[in-house]
Each structure stands twice: as C-alpha cells, then as structure tokens.
C-alpha positions in Angstrom: 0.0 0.0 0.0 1.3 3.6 -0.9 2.3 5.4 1.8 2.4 9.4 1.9 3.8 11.8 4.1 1.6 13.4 6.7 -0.3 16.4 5.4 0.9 20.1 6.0 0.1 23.9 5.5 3.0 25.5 3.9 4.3 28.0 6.6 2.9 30.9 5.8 -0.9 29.7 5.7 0.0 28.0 9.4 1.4 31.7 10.2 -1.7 33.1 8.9 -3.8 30.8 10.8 -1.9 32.1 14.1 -2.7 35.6 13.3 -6.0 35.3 12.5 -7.0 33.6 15.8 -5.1 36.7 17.5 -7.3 38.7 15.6 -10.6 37.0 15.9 -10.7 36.8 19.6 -11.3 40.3 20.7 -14.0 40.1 18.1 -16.0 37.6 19.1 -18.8 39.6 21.8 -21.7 41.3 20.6 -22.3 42.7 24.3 -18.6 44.5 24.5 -15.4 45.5 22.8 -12.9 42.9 23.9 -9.9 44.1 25.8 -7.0 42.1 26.3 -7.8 38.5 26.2 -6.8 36.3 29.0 -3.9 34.3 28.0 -5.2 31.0 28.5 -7.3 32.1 25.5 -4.4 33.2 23.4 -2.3 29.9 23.9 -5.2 28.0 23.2 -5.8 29.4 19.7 -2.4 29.2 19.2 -2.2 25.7 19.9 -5.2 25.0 17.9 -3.5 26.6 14.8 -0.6 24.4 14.9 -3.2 21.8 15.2 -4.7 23.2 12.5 -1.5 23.2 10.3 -1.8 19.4 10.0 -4.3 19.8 6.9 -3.8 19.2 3.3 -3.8 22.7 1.5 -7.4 22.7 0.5 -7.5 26.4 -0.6 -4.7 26.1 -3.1 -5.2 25.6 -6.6 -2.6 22.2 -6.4 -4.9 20.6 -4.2 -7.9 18.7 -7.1 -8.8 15.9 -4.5 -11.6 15.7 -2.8 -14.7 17.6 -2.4 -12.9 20.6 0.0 -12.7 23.9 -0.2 -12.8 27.0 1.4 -15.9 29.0 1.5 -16.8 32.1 -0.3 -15.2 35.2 1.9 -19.2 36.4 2.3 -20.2 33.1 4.0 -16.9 33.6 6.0 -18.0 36.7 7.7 -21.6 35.7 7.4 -21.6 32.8 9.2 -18.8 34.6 12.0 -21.1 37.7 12.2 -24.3 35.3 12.9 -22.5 33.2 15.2 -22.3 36.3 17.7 -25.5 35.4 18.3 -25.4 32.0 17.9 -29.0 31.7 16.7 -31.0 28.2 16.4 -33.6 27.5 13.9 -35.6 25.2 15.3 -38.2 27.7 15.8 -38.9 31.4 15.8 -38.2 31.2 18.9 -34.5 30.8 18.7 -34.3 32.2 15.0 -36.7 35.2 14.6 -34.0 36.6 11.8 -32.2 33.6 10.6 -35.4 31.7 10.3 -36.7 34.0 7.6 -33.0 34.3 6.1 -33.2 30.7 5.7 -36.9 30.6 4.0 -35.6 33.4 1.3 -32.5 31.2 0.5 -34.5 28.2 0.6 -36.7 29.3 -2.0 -34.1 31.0 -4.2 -32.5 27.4 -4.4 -35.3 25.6 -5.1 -36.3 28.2 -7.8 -33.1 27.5 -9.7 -34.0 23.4 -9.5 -37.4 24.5 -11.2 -39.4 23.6 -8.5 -41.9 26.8 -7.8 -44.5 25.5 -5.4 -42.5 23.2 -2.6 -41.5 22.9 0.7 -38.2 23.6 1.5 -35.6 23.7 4.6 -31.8 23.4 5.2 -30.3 20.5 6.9 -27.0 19.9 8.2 -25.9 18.1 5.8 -26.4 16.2 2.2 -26.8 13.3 4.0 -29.4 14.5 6.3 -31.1 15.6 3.5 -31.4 12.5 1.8 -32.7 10.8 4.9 -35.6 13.5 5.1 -36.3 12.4 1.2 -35.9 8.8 1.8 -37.6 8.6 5.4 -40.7 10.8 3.8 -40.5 8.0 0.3 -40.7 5.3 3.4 -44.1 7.0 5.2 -45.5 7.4 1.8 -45.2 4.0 0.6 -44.1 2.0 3.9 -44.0 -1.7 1.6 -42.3 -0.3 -1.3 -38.6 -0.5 -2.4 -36.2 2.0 -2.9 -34.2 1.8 -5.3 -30.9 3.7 -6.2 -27.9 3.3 -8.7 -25.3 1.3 -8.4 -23.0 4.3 -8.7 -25.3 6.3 -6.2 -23.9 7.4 -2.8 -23.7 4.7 -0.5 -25.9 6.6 2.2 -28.9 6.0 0.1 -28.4 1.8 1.4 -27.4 2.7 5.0 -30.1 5.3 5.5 -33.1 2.9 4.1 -31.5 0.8 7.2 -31.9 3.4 9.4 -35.7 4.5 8.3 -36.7 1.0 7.9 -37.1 1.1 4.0 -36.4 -1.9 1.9 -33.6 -0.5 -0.9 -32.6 -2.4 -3.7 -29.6 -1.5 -5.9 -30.3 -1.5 -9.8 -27.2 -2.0 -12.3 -25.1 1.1 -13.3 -23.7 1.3 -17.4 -20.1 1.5 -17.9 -20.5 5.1 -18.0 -21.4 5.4 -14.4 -25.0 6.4 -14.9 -28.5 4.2 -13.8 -29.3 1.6 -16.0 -32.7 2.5 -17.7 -32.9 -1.2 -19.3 -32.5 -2.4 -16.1 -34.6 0.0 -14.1 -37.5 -1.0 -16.3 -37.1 -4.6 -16.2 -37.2 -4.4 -12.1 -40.6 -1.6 -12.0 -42.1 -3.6 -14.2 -41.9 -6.7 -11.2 -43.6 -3.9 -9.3 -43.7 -2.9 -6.0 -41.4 0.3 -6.3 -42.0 3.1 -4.7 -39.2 5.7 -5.1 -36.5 5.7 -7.7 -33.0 7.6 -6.9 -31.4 9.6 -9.5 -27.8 11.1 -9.2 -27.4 14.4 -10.7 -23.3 14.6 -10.0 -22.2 11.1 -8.6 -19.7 11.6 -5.9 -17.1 8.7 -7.5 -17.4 9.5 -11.2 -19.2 12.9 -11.6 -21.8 11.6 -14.1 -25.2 12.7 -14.6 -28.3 10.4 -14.2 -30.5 10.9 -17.3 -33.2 12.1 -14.8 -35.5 13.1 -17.7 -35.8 9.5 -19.0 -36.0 8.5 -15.7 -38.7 10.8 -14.9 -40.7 9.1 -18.1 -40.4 5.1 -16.0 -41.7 6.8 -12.6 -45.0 8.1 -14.1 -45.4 5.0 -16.2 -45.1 2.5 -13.6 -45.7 4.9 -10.7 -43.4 5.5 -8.5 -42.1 8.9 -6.8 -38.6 10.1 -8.1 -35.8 11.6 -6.2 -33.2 13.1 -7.1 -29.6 13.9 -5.5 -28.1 16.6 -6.3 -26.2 17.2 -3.2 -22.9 17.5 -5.3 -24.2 18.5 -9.3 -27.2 20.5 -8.5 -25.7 24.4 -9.0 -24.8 23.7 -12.5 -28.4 23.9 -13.1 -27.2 27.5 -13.7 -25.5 26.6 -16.7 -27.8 23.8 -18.1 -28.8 26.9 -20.7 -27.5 25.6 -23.7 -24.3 28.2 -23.8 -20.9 27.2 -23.6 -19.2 26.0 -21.1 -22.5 24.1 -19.6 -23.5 21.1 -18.9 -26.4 18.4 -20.1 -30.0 20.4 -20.4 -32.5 17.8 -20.5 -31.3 16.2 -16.7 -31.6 19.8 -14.9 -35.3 20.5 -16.9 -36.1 16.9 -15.6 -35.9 18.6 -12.1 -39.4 19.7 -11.9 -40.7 16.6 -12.4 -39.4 15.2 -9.2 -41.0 15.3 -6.6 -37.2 15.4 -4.4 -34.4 16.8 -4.7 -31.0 16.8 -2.4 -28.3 19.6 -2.8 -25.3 20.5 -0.8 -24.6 24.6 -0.6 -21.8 23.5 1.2 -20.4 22.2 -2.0 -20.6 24.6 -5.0 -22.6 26.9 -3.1 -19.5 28.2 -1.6 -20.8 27.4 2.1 -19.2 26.4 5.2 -19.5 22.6 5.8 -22.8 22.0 7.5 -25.3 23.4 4.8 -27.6 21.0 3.1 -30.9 21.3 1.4 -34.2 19.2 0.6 -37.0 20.3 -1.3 -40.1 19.0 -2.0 -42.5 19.5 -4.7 -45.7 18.6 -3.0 -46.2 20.9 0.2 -49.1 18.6 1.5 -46.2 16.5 3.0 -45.7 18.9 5.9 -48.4 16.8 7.4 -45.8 13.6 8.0 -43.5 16.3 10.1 -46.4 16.8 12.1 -45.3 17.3 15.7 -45.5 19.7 18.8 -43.4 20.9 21.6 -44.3 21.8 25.1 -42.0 24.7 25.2 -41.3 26.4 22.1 -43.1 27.8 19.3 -44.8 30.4 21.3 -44.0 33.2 19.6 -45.6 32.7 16.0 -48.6 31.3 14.7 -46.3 30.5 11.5 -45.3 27.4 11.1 -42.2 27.3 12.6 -39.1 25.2 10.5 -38.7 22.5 13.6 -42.2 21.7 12.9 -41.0 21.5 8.9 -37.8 19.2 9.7 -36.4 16.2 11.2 -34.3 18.0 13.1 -34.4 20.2 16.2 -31.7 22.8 16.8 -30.0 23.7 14.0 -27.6 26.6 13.3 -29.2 30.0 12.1 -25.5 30.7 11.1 -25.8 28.4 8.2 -28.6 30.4 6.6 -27.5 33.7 7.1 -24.3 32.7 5.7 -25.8 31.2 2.6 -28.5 34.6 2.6 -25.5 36.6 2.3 -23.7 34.8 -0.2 -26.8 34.5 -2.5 -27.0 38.1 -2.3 -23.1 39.1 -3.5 -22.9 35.9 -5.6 -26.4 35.5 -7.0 -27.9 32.2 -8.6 -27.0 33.8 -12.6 -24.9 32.9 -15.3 -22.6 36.1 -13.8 -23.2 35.8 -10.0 -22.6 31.9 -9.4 -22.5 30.6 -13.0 -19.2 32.4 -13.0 -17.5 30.3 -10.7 -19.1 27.3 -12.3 -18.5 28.0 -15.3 -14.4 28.3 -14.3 -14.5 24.9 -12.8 -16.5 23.3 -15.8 -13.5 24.9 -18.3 -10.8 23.1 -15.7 -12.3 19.9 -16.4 -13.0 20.0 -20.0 -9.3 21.5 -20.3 -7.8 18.7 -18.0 -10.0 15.8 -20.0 -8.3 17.1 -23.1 -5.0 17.6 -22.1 -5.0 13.9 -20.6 -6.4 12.4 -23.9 -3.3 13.9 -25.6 -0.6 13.0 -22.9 1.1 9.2 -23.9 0.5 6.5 -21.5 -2.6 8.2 -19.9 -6.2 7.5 -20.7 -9.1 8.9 -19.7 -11.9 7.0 -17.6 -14.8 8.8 -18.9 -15.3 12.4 -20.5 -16.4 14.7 -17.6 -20.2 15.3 -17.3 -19.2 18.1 -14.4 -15.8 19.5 -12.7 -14.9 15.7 -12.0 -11.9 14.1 -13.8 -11.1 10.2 -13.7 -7.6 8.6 -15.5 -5.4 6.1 -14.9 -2.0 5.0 -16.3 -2.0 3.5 -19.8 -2.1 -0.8 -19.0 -3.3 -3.6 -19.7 -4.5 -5.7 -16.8 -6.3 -4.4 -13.7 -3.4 -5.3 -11.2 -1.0 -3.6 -13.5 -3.1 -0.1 -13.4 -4.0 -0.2 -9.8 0.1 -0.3 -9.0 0.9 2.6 -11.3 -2.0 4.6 -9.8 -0.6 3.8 -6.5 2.9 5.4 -7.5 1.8 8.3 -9.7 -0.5 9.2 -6.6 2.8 8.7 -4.2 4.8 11.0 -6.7 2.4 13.5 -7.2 1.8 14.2 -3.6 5.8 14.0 -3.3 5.8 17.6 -5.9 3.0 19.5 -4.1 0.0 18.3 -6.3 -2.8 16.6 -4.0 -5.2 14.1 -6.3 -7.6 11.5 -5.4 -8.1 7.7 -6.0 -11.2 6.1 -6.7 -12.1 2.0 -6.9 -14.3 0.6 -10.2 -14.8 -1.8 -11.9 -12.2 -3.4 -14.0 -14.4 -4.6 -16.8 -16.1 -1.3 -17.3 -12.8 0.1 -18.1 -11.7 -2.9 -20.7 -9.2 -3.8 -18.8 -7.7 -7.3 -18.7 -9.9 -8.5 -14.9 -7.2 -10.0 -13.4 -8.7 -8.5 -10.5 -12.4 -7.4 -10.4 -11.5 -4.3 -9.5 -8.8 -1.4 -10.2 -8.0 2.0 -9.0 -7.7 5.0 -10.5 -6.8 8.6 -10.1 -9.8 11.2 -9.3 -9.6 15.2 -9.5 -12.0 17.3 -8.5 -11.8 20.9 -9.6 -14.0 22.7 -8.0 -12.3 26.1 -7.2 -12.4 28.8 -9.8 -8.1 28.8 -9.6 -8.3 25.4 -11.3 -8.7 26.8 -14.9 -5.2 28.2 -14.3 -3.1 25.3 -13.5 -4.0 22.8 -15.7 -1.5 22.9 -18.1 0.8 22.9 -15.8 -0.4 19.8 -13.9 -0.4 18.7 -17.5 3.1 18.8 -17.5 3.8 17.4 -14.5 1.7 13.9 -15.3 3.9 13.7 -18.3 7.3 13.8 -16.1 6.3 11.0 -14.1 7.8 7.8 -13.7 5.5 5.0 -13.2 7.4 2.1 -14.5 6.7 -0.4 -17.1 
C-alpha cells in the first residue's frame, strides 16, 4: 500500500492561521469590545492553529482531490457575524432573523431546480437531506422498495437501514450512470416506490439521465428523487451556452418530486449546509409534531415543525442569505465560478487524452476528472496509480483515488477491480493550472 507523508500547510498559511486567531478573539462579543484576552485564551488558539496546520492545503489551486474547499469570503464573515449570536432555527423562537433568512435562501435554491411550489428547509448536511427524502419515500409507501444506482452514494443503502425502507440496488452502465434497461425490467416486477437519481455522482461525476427516468416513474408509478447534493448548482449553466452542462437532466428537475443539494459544495458554504426540497407541500403533514416549550412566539409554522431535526444553526442560513445576495444564482453571480470549474475539467479531460501512457476514464459530465496510467490488466493499473498518486503528492500536487470496476474500463480482470486517479476541480483557480499539472503527469515515472 502507498504510503504518503503526513499532510501540512505550507508555513505561511500556518502563520496566517496564528494571526487570525489573535485577531478574531477580541471580536468575538456582541455585548462589548474585547480588551485584552486572557492568555489561556491566546495559547489556546495558538495551539489549535498548529493543530490546524496538520491539513492538506485545500485552498490552493494544487490541491484537485476531494470535495474541500474554502468557502466564499461572504459566508466567512456571514456565518462569523451570525455566530455572535449563535442563533438556532428550530423555531422562531431561537431564529426570529435567521429563520426567515433561511426561508428566502430556501426558496431561491429551489427556484433554480425548477421547483416553484415546494416545501423547503436546510439540513445539516447532504446526507441528512437524503434521509428527510428517503424517510418521507418510506411514510408514503411503507412496503415499497427504494431503489438507487449502483454508482449512487452509499448513504442512500445505509439510510433505508436506518428508516426501515427496503432498498434495492439497480445495475449502473459502464459510464457510471443508472441503468434505464435495467430499471425498467425491475418496475415492471412492481412494488417500487421511489426511484433515486444522481445528478453529480460523488465517484465518477456523471449525470443520471433524470428526464428519461422521470418518463419510468410516471409509467409505472413511482415517486422520483433526485440527488443533487454534489451536481445541483450547474443547473445554472444547463442553458444551452458554452461552457455548460447536459439540459434535458436539470429541466427533468421539476418533475421530481425530491431533490437533495449541498450549498456547502458549489454553493460556496461552510460545511454543515444542506438542502431538501419538496414539490408537493401537502407533505408537511408527515412532520407533524409539537413541543411543550417552544413555538410560542408565531402562529407560523415554525421550521422545527417542517424538519427532522431540532436545533440547528441560524449561522448556516445567514451565511448562505448573504452569499446568494453578492454571488447570485445567474450565469454572472454563481454561473461564474461554475463555469471556471466546468473549463478546468473540459481542459484537463483534453490535455490527458493527448498526454502518452494516460487515458481517460470517462469524458467529464461536471468538474470531476477520472484517469489512470495506460495498461493492460487491472493489477497492473492499480500499481501505477498507486505510484503516480505517491509521486504527485511528493511535488506539491494533492489528487484523489477512486475503486471501479475493472471490466467497465476494458481492462484485462485480473482482479475485479482497479483503482484510479480522481480530481476534482471545483475552485475557480483550477482553470489556471492545468496545463501545468499537465506537465507534471507527463514527467512521471510509473514504470513499465
């Protein structure tokens, strides 16, 4: 197994990181100026940012692993300026702003998925999401399956567990996306009741053709959801203009009646921002809950009594409010960034498709890249991976890896399975370094 050295800022982030906890504490009452901290204080922050230092670079632009970034500077200060009250929005209550923050970026977002008339909340987390969808799919049809690509995200298995849904798994094509043949075949034994569709798969980056999709559900009727927790923001450039993405999956969106996206993602959000929405309002009625001693204050349905869960932060939604409002959900306000990222893919695909003894896994449906060293057999690939990985981490650039199947690739199955390298590009900065990445792939030495 490849070994790599532990992670590290480069010194002056780490030196950053000290000075910006010295300047951060005084800040940090709403009631008072801060004086002179007490030094307890101090030498805790300052421990923490050595702590701190022990992080992969995730802001640079030579760090394409995984899904990690920093988040926009709006949702920064945002989500620091809310925390100073440290708001929950469980109910009015506890959220009188943040509450109604959240509903106006709520409904912005599900706006952009075309859904007009829904019911809508933030969640802390893509995951959490996806067990609101799934648990709701569950209540609706209690004996009915669930069934979800076999190049979905595992939690779609784990949380049917937890909910008590029966989930199947249905056959993905060599090109990462649901099988419709095979989708069909198992509606038509019936007994269905929701169908997952990926818009972004978190391996490959593929796109579930949701519209087609869409088409089986209302023939053999069953409810659709879709996850979008990673691809759903490049609904912004599903317009037909260049650089964009596939159309038809992102119009599909109004036909389902779920959908999962992650702010935190390419909404440029701290960690801890998810998103369900729901087509059909009249499901509030499966939320349906009281609580002896809050939501006093309004006779609005307050969002605990919309939601699974019960304290949440308020930061989160006035972080994302703000960030809507500098970097709006347009081709120029958002679509900007996406569009960058969407060129550093499309630029990277190419580049590796002309670089010998690479080849490309698939051609990039999103900001997600796949390749692997040019061999024959499975074992062979999944060795070279393992040293270009080692080498590239050795020069400063941080990549991925990422397990499929060996026959989908054409690969000689020695094993069933190979590994291959994964980039994600999902900072703007990418579009400027690929052709030098470019370069670098072509200096390594991977052996025979």
């Amino acid at each position: 197994m490849t070994v790599v050295s532990e992670p590290q800022l480069p010194p002056d982030q780490i030196a950053r990181l000290h000075r910006r906890g010295g300047e951060l504490l005084p800040l940090a009452s709403l009631t008072h100026d801060g004086g002179e901290p007490p030094a307890e204080w101090v030498e805790a922050l300052a421990a923490l940012a050595d702590r701190l230092g022990q992080s992969y670079p995730f802001a640079d632009a030579q760090y394409l692993g995984q899904m990690l970034k920093p988040p926009h500077p709006v949702a920064w200060a945002g989500y620091a300026m809310a925390m100073l009250l440290n708001s929950n929005n469980h109910a009015f209550d506890g959220g009188p702003a943040t509450a109604h923050l959240e509903r106006e970026a709520v409904d912005q977002i599900a706006r952009m998925l075309h859904q007009e008339t829904h019911l809508s909340h933030l969640t802390a987390s893509g995951t959490i999401a996806n067990l609101e969808a799934l648990w709701v799919a569950r209540s609706l049809h209690p004996e009915k399956v669930v069934l979800s690509s076999a190049q979905a995200h595992y939690t779609h298995a784990r949380i049917s567990e937890v909910v008590g849904a029966r989930h199947e798994t249905v056959p993905a094509t060599a090109h990462g996306t649901l099988d419709l043949a095979a989708l069909e075949e198992r509606l038509q034994q019936g007994g269905v009741g929701t169908v997952v569709a990926t818009l972004g798969s978190t391996g490959l980056g593929m796109l579930d053709p949701v519209d087609r999709i869409a088409d089986l559900c209302e023939e053999y009727d069953a409810r659709l959801h879709v996850d979008a927790a990673y691809g759903g923001f490049f609904a912004i450039l599903a317009d037909g203009n260049a650089p964009g993405v596939a159309r038809a999956p992102f119009d599909a969106l109004a036909r389902a009646d779920s959908i999962v996206i992650d702010p935190h993602k390419h909404g440029l959000q701290p960690y801890g921002c998810g998103c369900i929405v729901f087509r059909d309002p009249a499901i509030g009625h499966l939320y349906n809950h009281d609580s002896p001693y809050t939501y006093f204050t309004s006779d609005e349905l307050h969002p605990g009594e919309l939601s699974l869960e019960c304290s949440r932060s308020g930061a989160a939604a006035a972080a994302l409010w703000a960030t809507l409002r500098a970097v709006p959900l347009t081709r120029d306000g958002l679509g900007s960034h996406l569009a960058s990222t969407r060129s550093a893919a499309l630029a990277l695909a190419a580049q590796i498709r002309l670089l010998d003894g690479w080849t490309l896994v698939l051609e990039p449906d999103l900001d997600i890249v796949c390749w692997h060293p040019t061999r024959t057999t499975a074992s062979a690939v999944s060795v070279a991976t393992d040293i270009a990985f080692q080498q590239l981490a050795e020069r400063g650039w941080h990549v991925a890896k990422l397990v499929v199947s060996a026959t989908d690739l054409g690969l000689e199955a020695d094993q069933p399975t190979v590994t291959v390298l994964r980039s994600t590009l999902m900072k703007p900065e990418h579009a400027g370094i690929v052709d030098e990445f470019a370069d670098v792939l072509a200096t390594l030495t991977l052996g025979a």
